[in-house]
C-alpha positions, 0 to 999 in steps of 0.5 A, a space after each residue: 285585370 281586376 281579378 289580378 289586382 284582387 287576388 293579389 290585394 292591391 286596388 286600382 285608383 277607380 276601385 279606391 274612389 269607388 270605396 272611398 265615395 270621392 272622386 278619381 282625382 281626389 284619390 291622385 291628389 290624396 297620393 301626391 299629397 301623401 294621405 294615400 299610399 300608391 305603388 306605381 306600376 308599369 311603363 304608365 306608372 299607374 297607381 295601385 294601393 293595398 288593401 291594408 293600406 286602404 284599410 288603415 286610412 278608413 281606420 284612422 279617419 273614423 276615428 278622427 271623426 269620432 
């Protein structure tokens, strides 16, 4: 399934933490709160956040710290 969701851009809420060094929760909460844009999938609704997405958000917070 991980292979699916990189050749099609798209990371899981874990791959997103892992990247982001926060916890799981964090990344639930960032997307409730708006910060993180997910799509939900299946009967589950499980998270899934594009690349370029991820990448924007990482974009932004540099330069907001700098």
């Amino acid at each position: 399934m991980a292979r699916i969701n990189q050749a099609n851009g798209m990371l899981t809420a874990r791959q997103v933490a892992r990247l982001l060094n926060v916890h799981i929760n964090t990344v639930r909460r960032w997307d409730g709160k708006g910060v993180l844009k997910a799509h939900r999938i299946g009967p589950r609704g499980d998270r899934r956040f594009s690349r370029e997405n991820i990448a924007l958000f990482l974009a932004e917070s540099s330069r907001l710290e700098a």
